[in-house]
Structure formats: structure tokens, C-alpha cells
mmCIF entry with sequence, helices, sheets and N, C-alpha, C, O atoms, coordinates in Angstrom:
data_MODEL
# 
_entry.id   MODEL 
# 
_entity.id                         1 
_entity.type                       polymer 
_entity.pdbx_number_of_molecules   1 
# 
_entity_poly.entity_id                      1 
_entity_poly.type                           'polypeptide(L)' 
_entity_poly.nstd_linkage                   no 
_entity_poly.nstd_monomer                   no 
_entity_poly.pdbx_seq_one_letter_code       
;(UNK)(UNK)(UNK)(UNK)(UNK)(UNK)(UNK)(UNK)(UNK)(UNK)(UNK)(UNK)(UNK)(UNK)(UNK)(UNK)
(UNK)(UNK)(UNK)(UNK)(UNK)(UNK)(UNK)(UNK)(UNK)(UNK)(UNK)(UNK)(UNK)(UNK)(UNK)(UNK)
(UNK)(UNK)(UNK)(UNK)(UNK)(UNK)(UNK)(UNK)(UNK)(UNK)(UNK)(UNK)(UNK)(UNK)(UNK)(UNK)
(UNK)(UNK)
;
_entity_poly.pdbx_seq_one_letter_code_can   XXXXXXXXXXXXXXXXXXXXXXXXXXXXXXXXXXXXXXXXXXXXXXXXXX 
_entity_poly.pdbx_strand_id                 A 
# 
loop_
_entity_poly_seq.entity_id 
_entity_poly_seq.num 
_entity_poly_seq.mon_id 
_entity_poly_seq.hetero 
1 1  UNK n 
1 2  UNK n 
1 3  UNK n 
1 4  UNK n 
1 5  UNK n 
1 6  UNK n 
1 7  UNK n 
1 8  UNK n 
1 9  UNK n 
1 10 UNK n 
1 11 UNK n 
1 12 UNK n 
1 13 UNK n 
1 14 UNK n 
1 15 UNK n 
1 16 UNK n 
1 17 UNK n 
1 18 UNK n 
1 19 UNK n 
1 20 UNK n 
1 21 UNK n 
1 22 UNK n 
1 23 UNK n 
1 24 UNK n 
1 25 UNK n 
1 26 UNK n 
1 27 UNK n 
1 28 UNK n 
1 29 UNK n 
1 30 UNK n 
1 31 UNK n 
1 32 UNK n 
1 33 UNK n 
1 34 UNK n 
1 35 UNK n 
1 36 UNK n 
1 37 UNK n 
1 38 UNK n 
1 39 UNK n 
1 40 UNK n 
1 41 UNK n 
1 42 UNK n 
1 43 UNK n 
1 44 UNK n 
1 45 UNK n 
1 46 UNK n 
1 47 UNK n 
1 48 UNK n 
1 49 UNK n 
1 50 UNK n 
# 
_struct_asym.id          A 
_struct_asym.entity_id   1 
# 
_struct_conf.conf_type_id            HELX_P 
_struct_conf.id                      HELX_P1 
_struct_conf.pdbx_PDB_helix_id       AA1 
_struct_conf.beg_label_comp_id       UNK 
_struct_conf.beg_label_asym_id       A 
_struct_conf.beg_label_seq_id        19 
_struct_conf.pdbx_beg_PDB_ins_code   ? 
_struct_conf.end_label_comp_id       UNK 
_struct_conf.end_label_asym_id       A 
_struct_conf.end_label_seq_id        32 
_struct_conf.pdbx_end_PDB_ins_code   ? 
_struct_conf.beg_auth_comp_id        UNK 
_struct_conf.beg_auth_asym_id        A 
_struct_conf.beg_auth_seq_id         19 
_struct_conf.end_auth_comp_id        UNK 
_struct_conf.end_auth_asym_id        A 
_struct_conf.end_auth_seq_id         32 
_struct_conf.pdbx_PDB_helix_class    1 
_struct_conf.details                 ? 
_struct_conf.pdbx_PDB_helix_length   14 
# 
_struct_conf_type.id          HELX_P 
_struct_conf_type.criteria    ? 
_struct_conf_type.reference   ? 
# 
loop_
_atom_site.group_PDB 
_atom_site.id 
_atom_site.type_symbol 
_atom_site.label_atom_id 
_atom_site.label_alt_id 
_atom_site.label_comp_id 
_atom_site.label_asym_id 
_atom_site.label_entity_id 
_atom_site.label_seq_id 
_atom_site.pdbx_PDB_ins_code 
_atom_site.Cartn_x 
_atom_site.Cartn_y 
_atom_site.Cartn_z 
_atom_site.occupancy 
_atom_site.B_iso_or_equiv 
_atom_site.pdbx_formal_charge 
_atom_site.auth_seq_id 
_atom_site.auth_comp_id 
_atom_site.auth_asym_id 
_atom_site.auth_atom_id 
_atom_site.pdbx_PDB_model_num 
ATOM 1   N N  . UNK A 1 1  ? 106.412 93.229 78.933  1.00 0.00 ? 1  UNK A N  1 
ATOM 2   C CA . UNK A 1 1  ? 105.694 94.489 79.043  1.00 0.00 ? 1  UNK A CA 1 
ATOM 3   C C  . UNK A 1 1  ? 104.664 94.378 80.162  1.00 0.00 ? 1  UNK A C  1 
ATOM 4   O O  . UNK A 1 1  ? 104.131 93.328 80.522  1.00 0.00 ? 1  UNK A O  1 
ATOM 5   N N  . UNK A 1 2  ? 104.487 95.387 80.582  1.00 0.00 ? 2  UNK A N  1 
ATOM 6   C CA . UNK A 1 2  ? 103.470 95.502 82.330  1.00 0.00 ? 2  UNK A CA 1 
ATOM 7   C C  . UNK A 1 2  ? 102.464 95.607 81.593  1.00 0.00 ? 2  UNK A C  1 
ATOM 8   O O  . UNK A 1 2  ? 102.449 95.938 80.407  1.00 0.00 ? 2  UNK A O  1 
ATOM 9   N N  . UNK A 1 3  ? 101.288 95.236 82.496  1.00 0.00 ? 3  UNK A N  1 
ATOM 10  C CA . UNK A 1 3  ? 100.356 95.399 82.182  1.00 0.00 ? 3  UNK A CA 1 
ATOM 11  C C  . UNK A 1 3  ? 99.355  95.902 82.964  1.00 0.00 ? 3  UNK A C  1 
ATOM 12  O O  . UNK A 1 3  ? 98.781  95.079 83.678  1.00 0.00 ? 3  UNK A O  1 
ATOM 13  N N  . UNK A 1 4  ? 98.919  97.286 83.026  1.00 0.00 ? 4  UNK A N  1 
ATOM 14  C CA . UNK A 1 4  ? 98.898  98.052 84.207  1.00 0.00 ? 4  UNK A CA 1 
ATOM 15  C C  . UNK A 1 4  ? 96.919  98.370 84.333  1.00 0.00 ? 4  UNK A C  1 
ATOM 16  O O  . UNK A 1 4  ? 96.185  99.134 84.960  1.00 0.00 ? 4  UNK A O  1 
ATOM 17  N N  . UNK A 1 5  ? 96.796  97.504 83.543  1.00 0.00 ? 5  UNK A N  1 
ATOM 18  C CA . UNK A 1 5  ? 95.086  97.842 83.265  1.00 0.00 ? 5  UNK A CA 1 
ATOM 19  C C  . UNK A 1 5  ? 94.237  97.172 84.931  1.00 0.00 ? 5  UNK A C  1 
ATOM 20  O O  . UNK A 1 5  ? 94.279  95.942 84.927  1.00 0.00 ? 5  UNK A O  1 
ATOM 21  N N  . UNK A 1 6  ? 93.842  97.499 85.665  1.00 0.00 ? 6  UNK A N  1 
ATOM 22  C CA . UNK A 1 6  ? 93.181  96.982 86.767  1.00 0.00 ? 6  UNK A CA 1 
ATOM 23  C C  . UNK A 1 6  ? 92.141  95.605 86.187  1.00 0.00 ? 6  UNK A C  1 
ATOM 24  O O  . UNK A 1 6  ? 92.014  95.229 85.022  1.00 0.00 ? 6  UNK A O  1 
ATOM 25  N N  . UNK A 1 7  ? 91.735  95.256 86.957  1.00 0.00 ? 7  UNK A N  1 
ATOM 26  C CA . UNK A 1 7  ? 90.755  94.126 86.716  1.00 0.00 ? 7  UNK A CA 1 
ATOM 27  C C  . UNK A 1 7  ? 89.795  94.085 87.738  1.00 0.00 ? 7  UNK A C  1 
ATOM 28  O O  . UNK A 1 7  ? 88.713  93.546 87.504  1.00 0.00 ? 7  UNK A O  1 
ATOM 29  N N  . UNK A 1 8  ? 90.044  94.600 88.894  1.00 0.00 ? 8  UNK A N  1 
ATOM 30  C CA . UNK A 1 8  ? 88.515  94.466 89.961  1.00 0.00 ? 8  UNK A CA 1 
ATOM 31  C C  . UNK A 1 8  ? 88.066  93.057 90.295  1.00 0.00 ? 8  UNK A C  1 
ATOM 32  O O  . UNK A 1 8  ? 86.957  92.815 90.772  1.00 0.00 ? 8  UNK A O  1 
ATOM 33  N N  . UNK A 1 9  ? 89.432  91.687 89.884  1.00 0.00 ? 9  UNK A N  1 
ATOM 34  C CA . UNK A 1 9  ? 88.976  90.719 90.385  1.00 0.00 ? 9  UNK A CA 1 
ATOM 35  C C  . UNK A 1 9  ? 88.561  89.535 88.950  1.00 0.00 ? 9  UNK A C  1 
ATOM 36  O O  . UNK A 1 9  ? 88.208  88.366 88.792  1.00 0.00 ? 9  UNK A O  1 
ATOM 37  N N  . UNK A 1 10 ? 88.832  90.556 88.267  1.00 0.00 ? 10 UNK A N  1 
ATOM 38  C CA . UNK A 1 10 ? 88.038  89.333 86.948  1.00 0.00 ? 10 UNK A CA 1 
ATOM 39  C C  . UNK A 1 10 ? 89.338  89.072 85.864  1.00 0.00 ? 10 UNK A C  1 
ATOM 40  O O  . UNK A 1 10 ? 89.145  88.761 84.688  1.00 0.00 ? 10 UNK A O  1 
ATOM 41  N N  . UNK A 1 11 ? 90.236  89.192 86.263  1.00 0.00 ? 11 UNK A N  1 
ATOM 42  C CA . UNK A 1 11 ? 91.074  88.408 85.407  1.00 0.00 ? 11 UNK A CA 1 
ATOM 43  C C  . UNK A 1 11 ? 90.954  88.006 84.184  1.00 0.00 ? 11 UNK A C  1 
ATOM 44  O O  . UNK A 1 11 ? 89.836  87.604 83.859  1.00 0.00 ? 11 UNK A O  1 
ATOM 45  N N  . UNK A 1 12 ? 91.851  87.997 83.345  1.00 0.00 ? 12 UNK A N  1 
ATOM 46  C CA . UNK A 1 12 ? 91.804  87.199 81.852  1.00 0.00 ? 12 UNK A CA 1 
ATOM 47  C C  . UNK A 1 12 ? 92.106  85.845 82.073  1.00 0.00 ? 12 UNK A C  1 
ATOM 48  O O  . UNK A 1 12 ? 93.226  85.519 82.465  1.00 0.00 ? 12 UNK A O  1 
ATOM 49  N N  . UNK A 1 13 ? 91.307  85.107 81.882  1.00 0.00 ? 13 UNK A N  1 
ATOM 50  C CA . UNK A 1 13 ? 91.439  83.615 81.915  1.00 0.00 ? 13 UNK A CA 1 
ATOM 51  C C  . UNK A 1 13 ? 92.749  83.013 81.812  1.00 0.00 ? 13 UNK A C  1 
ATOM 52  O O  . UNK A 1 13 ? 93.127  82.011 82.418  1.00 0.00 ? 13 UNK A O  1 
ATOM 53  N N  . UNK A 1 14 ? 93.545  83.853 80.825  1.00 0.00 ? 14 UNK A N  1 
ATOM 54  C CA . UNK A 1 14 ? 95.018  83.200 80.461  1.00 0.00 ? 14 UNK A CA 1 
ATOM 55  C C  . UNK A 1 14 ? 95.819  83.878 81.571  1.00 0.00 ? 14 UNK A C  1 
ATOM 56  O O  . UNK A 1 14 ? 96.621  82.968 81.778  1.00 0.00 ? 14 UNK A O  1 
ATOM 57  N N  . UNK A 1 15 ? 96.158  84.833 82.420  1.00 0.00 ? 15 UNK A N  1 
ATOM 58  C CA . UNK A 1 15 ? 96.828  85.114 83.305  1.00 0.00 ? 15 UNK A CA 1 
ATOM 59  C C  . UNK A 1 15 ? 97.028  84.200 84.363  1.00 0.00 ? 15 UNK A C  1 
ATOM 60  O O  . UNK A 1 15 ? 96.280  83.288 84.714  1.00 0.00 ? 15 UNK A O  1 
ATOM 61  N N  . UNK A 1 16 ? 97.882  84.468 84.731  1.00 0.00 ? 16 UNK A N  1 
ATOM 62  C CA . UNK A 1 16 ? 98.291  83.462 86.400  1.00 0.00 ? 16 UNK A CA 1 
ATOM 63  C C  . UNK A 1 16 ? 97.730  84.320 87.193  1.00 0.00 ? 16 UNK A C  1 
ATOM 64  O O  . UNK A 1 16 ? 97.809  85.547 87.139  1.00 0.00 ? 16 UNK A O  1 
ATOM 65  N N  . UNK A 1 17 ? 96.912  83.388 88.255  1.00 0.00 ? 17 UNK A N  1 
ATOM 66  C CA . UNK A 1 17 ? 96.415  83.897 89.313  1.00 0.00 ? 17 UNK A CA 1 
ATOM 67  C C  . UNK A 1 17 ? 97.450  83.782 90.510  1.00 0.00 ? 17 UNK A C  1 
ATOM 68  O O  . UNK A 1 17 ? 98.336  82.950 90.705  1.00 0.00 ? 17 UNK A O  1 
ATOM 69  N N  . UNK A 1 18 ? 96.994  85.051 91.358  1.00 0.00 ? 18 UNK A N  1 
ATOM 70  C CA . UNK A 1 18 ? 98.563  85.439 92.101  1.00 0.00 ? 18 UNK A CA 1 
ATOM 71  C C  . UNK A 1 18 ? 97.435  85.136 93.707  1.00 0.00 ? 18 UNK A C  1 
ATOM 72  O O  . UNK A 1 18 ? 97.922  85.415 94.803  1.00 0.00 ? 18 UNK A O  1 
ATOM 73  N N  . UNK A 1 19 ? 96.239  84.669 93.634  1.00 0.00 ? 19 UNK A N  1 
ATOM 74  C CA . UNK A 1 19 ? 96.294  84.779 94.840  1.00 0.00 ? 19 UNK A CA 1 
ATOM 75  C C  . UNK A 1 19 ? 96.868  83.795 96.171  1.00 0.00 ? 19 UNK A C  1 
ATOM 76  O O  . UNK A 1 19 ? 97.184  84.125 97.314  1.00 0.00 ? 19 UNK A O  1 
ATOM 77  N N  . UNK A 1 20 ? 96.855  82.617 95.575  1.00 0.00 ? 20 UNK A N  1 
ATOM 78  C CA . UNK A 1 20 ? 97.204  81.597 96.234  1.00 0.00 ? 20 UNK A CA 1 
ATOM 79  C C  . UNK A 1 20 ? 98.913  81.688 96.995  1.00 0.00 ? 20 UNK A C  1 
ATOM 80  O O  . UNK A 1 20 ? 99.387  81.169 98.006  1.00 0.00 ? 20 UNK A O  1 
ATOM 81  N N  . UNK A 1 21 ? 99.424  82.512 96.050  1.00 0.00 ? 21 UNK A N  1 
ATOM 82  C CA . UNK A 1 21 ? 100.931 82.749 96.347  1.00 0.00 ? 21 UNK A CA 1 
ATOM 83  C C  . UNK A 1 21 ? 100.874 83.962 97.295  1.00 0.00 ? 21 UNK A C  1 
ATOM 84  O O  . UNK A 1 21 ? 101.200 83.908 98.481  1.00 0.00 ? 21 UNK A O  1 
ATOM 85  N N  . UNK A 1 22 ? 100.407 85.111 96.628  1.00 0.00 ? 22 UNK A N  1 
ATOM 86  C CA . UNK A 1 22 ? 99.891  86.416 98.252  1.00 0.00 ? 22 UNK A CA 1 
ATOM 87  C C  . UNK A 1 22 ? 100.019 86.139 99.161  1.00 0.00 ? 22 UNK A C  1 
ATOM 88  O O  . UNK A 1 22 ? 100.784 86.539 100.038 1.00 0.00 ? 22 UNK A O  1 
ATOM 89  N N  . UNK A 1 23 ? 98.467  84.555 99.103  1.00 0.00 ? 23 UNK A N  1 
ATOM 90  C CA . UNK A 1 23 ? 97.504  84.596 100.764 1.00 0.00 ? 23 UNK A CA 1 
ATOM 91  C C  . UNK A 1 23 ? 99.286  83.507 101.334 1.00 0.00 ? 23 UNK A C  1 
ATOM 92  O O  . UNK A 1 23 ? 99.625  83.817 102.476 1.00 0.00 ? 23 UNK A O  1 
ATOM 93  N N  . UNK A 1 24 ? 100.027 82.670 100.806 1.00 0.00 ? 24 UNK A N  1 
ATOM 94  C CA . UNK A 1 24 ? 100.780 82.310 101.464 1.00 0.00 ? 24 UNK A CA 1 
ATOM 95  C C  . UNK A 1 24 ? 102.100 82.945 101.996 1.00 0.00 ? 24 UNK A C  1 
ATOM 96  O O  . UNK A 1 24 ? 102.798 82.349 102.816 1.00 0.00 ? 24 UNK A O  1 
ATOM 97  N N  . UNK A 1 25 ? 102.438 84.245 101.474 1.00 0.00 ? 25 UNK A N  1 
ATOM 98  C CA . UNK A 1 25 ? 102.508 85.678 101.818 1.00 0.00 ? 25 UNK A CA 1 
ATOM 99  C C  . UNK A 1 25 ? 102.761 85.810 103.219 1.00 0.00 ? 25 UNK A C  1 
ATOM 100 O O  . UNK A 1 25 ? 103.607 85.641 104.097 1.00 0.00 ? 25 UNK A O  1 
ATOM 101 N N  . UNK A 1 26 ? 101.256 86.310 102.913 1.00 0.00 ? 26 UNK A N  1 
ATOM 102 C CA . UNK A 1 26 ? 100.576 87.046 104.167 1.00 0.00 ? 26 UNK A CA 1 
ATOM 103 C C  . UNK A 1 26 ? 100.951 85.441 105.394 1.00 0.00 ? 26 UNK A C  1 
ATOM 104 O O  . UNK A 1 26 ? 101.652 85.437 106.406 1.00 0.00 ? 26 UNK A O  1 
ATOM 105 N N  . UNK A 1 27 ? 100.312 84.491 104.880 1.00 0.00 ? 27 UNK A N  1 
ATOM 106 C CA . UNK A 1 27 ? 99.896  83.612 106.126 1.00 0.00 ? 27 UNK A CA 1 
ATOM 107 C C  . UNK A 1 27 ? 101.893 83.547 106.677 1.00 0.00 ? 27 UNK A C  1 
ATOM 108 O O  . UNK A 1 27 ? 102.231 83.618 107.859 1.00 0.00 ? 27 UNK A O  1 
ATOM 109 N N  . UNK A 1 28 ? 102.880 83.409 105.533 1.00 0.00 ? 28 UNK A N  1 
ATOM 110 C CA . UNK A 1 28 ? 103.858 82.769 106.790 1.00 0.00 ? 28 UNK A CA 1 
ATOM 111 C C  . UNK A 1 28 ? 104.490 84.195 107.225 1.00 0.00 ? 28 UNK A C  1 
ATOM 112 O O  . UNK A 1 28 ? 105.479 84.029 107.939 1.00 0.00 ? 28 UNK A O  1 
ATOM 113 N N  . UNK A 1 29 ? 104.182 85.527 106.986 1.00 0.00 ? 29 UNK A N  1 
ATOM 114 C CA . UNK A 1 29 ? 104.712 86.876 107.661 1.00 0.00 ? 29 UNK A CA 1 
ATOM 115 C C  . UNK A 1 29 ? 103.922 86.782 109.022 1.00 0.00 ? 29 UNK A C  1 
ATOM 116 O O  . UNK A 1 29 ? 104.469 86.978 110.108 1.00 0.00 ? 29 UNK A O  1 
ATOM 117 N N  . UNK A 1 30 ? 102.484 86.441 108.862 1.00 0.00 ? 30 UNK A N  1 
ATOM 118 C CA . UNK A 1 30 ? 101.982 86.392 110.476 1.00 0.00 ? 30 UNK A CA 1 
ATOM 119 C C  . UNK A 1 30 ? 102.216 85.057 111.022 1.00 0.00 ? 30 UNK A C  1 
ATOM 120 O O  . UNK A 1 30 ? 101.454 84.686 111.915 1.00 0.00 ? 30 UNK A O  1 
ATOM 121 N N  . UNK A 1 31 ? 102.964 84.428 110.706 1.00 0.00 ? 31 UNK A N  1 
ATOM 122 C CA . UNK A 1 31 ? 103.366 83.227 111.772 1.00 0.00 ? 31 UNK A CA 1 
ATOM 123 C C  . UNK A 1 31 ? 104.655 83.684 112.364 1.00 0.00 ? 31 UNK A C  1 
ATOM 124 O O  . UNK A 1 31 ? 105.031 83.428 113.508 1.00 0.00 ? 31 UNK A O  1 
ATOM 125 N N  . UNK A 1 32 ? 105.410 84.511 111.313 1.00 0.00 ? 32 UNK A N  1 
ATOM 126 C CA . UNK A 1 32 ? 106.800 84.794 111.719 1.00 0.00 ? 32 UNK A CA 1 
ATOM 127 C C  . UNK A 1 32 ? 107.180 86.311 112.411 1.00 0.00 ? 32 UNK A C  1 
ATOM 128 O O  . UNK A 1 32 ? 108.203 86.908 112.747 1.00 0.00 ? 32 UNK A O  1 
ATOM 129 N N  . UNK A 1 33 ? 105.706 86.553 112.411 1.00 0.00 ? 33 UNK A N  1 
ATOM 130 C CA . UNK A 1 33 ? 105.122 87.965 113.075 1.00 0.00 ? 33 UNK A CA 1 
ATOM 131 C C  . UNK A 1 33 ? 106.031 88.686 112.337 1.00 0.00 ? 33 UNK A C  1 
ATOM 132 O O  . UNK A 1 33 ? 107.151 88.693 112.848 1.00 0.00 ? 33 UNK A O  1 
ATOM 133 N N  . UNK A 1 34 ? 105.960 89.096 111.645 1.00 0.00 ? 34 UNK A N  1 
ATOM 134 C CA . UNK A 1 34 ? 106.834 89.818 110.430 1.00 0.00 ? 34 UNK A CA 1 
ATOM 135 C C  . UNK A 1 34 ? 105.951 90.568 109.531 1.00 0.00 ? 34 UNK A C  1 
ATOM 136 O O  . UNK A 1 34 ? 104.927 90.018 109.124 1.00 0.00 ? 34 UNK A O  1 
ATOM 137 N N  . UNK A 1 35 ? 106.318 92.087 109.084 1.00 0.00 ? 35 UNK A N  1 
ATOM 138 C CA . UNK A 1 35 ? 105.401 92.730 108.114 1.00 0.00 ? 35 UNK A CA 1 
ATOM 139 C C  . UNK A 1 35 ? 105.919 92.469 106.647 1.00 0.00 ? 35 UNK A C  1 
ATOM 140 O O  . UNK A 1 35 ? 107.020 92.341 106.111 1.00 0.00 ? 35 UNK A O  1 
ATOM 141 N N  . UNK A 1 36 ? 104.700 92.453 106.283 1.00 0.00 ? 36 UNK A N  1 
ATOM 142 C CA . UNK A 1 36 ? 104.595 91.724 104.658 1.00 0.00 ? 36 UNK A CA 1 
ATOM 143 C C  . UNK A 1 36 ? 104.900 93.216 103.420 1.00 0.00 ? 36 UNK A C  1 
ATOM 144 O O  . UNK A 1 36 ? 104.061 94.117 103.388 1.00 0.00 ? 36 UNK A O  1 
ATOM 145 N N  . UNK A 1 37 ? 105.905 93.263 102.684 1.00 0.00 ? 37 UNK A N  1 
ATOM 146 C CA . UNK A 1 37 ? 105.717 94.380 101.537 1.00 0.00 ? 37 UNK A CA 1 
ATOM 147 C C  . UNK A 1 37 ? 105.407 93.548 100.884 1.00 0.00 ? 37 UNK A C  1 
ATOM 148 O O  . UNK A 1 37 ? 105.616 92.360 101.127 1.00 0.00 ? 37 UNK A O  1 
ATOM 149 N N  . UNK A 1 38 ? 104.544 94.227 99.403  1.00 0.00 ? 38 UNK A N  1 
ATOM 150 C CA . UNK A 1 38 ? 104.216 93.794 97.977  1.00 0.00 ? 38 UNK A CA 1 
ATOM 151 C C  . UNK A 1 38 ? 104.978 94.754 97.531  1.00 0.00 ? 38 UNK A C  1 
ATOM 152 O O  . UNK A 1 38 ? 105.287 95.699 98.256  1.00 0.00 ? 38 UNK A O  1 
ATOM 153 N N  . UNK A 1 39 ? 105.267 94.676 96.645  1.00 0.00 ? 39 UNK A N  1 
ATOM 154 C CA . UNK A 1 39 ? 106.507 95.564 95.313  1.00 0.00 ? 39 UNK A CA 1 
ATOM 155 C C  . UNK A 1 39 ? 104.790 96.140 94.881  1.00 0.00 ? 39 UNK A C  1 
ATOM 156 O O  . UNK A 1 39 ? 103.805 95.472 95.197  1.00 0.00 ? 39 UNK A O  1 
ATOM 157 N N  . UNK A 1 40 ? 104.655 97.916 93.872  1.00 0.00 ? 40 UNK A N  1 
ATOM 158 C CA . UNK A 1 40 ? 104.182 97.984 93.176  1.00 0.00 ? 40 UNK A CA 1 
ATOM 159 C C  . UNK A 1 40 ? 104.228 96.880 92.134  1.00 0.00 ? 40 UNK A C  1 
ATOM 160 O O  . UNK A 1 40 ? 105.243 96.188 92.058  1.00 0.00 ? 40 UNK A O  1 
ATOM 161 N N  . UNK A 1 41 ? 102.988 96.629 91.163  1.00 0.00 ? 41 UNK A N  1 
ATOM 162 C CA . UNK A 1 41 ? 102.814 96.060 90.257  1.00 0.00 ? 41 UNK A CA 1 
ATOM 163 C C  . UNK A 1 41 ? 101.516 95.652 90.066  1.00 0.00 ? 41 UNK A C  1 
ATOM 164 O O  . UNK A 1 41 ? 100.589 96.143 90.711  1.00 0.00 ? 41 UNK A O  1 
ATOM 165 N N  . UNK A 1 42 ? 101.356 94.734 89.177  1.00 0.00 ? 42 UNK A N  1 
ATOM 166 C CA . UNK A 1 42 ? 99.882  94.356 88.540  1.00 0.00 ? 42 UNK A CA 1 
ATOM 167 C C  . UNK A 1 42 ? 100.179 92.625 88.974  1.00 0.00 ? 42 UNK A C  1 
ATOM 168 O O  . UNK A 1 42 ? 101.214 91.980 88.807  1.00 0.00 ? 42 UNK A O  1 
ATOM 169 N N  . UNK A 1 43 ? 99.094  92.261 89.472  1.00 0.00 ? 43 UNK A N  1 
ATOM 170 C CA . UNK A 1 43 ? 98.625  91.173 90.358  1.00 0.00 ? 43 UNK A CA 1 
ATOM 171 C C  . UNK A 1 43 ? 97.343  90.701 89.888  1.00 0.00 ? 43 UNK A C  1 
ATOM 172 O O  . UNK A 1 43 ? 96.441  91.495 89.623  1.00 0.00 ? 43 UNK A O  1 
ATOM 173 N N  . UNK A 1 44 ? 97.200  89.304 89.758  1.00 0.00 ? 44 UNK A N  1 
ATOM 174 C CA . UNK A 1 44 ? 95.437  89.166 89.048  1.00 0.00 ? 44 UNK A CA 1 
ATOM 175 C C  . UNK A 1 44 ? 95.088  88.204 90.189  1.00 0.00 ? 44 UNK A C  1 
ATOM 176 O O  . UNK A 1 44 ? 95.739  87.278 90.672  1.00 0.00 ? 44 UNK A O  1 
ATOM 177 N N  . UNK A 1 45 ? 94.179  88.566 90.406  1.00 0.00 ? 45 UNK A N  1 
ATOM 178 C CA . UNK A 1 45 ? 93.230  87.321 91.556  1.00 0.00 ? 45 UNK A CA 1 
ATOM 179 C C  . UNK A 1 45 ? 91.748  87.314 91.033  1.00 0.00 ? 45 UNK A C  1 
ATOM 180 O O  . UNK A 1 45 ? 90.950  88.247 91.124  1.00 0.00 ? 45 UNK A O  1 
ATOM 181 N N  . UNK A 1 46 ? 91.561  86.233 90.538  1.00 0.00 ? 46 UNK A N  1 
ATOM 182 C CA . UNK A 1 46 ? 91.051  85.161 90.183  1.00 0.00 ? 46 UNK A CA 1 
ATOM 183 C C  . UNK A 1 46 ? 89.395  85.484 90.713  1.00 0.00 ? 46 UNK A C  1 
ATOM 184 O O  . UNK A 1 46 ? 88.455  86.060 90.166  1.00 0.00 ? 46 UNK A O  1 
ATOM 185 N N  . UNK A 1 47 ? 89.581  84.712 92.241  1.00 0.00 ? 47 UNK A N  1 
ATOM 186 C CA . UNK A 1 47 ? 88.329  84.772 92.935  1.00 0.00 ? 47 UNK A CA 1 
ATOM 187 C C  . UNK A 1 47 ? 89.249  85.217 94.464  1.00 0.00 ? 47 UNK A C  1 
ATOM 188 O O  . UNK A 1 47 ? 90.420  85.526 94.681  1.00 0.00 ? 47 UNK A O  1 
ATOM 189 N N  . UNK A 1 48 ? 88.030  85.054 95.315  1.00 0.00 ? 48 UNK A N  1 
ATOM 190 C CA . UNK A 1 48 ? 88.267  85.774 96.655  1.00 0.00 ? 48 UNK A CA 1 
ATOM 191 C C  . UNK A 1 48 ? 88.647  84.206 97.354  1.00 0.00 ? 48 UNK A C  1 
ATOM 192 O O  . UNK A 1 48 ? 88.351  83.089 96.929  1.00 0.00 ? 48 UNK A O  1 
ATOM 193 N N  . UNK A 1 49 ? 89.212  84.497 98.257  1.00 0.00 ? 49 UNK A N  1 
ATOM 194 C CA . UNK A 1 49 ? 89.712  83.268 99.417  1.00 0.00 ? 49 UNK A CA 1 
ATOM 195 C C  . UNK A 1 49 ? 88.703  82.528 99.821  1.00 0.00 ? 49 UNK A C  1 
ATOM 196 O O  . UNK A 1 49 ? 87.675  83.006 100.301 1.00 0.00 ? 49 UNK A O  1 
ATOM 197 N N  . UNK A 1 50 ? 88.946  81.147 99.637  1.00 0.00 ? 50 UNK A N  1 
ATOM 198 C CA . UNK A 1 50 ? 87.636  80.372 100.042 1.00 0.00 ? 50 UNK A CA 1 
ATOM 199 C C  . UNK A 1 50 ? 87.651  80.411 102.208 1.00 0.00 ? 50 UNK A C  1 
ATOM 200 O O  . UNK A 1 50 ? 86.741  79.876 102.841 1.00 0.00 ? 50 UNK A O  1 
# 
């Protein structure tokens, strides 16, 4: 079941944090100069990019 409630960044402790997988995403679409889609959905990030 989705879980479509926003979070603004604060996550439920028990969720997987999605940012680490995103930012590596994003980083190998701009190496491969390539544009990045995300699918709609619900995504939890944790904290912000160190």
C-alpha cells in the first residue's frame, strides 16, 4: 500500500531513506549528460546532502 502522506524531510525512522540512491541518480545522468525522470511516488529523505 502507498503511502502518500508528505513528510517535508522528516521521515519515519523505520522507512528507507531514498536519498543516497536519487543523489546517485542525478550524479551518473549528469556524467552521461542524460535527463533524469523520477516516476510519481512517495520518496523519504532523511536529511539534506552533506
Amino acid at each position: 500500500m502507498a503511502d502518500d502522506t508528505p513528510t517535508n524531510g522528516a521521515a519515519d525512522s523505520r522507512s528507507v531513506d531514498s536519498r543516497a540512491a536519487i543523489q546517485n541518480c542525478i550524479d551518473q545522468a549528469q556524467q552521461q549528460g542524460k535527463a533524469l525522470w523520477i516516476p510519481q511516488g512517495t520518496f523519504y529523505v532523511k536529511a539534506p546532502r552533506d
